[in-house]
C-alpha positions in Angstrom: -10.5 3.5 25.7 -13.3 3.1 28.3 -11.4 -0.4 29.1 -8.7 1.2 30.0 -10.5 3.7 32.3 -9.8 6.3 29.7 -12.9 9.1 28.8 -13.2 8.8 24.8 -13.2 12.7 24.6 -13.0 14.1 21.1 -9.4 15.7 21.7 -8.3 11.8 22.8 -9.6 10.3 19.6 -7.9 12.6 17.5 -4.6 12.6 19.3 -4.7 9.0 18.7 -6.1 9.0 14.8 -2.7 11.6 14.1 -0.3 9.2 16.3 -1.5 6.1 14.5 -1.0 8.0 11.1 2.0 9.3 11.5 3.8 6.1 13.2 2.4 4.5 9.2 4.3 7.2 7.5 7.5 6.3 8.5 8.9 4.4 6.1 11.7 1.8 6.3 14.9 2.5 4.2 14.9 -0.7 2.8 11.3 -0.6 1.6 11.6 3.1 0.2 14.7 1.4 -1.9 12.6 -0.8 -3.1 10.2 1.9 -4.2 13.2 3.7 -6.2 14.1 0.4 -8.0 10.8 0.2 -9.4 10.8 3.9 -10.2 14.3 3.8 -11.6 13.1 1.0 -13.9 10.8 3.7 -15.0 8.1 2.3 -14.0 5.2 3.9 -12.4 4.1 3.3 -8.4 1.0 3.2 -6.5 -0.5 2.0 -3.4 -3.5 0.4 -2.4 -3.7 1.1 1.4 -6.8 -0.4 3.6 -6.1 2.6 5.3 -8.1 4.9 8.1 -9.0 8.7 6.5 -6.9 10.3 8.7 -3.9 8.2 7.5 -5.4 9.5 3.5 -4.2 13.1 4.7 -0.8 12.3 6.5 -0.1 10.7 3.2 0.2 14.2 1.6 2.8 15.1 3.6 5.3 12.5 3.8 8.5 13.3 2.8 8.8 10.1 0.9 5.3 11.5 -1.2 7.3 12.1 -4.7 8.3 8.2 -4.8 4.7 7.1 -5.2 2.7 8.2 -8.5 -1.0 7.2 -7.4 -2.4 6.7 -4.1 -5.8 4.8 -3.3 -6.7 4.6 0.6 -9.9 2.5 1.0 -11.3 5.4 3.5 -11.6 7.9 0.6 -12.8 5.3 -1.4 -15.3 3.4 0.5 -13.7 0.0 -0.4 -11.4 -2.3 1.2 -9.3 -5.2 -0.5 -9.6 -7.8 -1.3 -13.3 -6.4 -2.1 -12.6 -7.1 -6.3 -14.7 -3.8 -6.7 -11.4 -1.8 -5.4 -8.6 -3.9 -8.0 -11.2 -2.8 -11.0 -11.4 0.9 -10.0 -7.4 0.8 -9.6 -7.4 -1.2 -13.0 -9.8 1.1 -14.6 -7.8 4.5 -13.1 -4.6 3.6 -13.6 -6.0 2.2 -17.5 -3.9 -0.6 -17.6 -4.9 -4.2 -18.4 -4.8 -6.8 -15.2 -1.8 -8.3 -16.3 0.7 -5.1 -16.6 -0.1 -4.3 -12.5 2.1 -6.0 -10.2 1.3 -5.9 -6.6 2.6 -6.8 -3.5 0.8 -7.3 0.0 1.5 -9.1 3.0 -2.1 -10.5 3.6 -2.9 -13.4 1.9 -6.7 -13.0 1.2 -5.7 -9.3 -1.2 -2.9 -11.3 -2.7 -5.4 -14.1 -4.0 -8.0 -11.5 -4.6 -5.4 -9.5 -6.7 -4.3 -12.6 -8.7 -8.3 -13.7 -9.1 -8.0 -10.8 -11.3 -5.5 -10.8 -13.5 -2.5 -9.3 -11.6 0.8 -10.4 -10.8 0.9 -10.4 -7.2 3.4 -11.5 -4.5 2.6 -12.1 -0.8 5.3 -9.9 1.1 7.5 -11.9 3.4 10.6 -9.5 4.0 12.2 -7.3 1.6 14.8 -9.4 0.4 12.3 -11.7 -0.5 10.4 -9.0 -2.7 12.9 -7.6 -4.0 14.1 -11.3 -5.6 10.6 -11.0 -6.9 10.8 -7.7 -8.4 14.4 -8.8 -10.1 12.8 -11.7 -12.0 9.5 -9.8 -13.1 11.3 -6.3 -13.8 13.1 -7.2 -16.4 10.3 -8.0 -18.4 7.6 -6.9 -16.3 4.7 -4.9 -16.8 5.2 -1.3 -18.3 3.8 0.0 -15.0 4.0 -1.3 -10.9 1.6 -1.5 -8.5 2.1 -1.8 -5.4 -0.5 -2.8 -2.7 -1.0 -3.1 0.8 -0.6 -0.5 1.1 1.7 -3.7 -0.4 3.7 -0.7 1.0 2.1 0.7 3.6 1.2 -2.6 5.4 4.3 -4.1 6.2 5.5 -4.2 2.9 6.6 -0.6 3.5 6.0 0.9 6.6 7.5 0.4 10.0 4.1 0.0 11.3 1.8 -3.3 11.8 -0.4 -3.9 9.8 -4.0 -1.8 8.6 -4.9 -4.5 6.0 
């Protein structure tokens, strides 16, 4: 801010934490669909969000909230992908094996770090793209979903750029 001639007063930081949050909860319809196909596969959903705190509590207030089962935002956690430490604690919490989480991300480096690991993982180019991916691994896919970057939250999902 102090490049911009702008005094970084607490007030100003904070404004600009809750703007940059909420702009990441808006969702795309097209993205949220996807959500419901996975959920209507009766699968379970998550997402694995290299996000800021202050996006961790604008996250319990989305209107979109019920869609997603688990939520892991690296803030709360003090762990960012593709750090392998934060696919085990998701492994271990969600007790699944590797190979039943699917995740999708649009950042190369989590994608290969998920996949390192076990996981099915798909890089997100557009959402017709993933969704051709979720058709194929769906129908015999893993008994529960994953999905990263905040997969959904990075551009995966949101209408936002990117966190990580």
């Amino acid at each position: 801010m102090t490049r911009l001639g702008l005094p970084a007063t607490a007030e100003r930081i904070a404004l600009l934490a809750r703007t940059d949050a909420e702009l990441w909860c808006e969702i795309r319809p097209s993205a949220l669909a996807l959500v419901h196909r996975v959920r209507a596969a009766g699968l379970v959903t998550a997402i694995l969000s290299n996000a800021p705190a202050r996006l961790g509590l604008e996250l319990l207030t989305v209107p979109w909230r019920d869609a997603v089962d688990h939520w892991f935002v690296s803030a709360e956690l003090g762990l960012t992908k593709p750090d392998p430490a934060i696919y085990h604690l998701v492994t271990d919490t969600l007790a699944l094996p590797p190979q039943q989480i699917a995740f999708i991300d649009d950042r190369p480096p989590n994608v290969e770090a998920a996949l390192a690991l076990g996981w099915s993982a798909h890089l997100w180019v557009d959402d017709a793209d993933t969704a051709a991916w979720l058709d194929a691994l769906l129908p015999s896919g893993p008994e529960r979903f994953f999905d990263g970057g905040v997969g959904f939250l990075d551009r995966a999902l949101s209408t936002a750029d990117d966190h990580g």
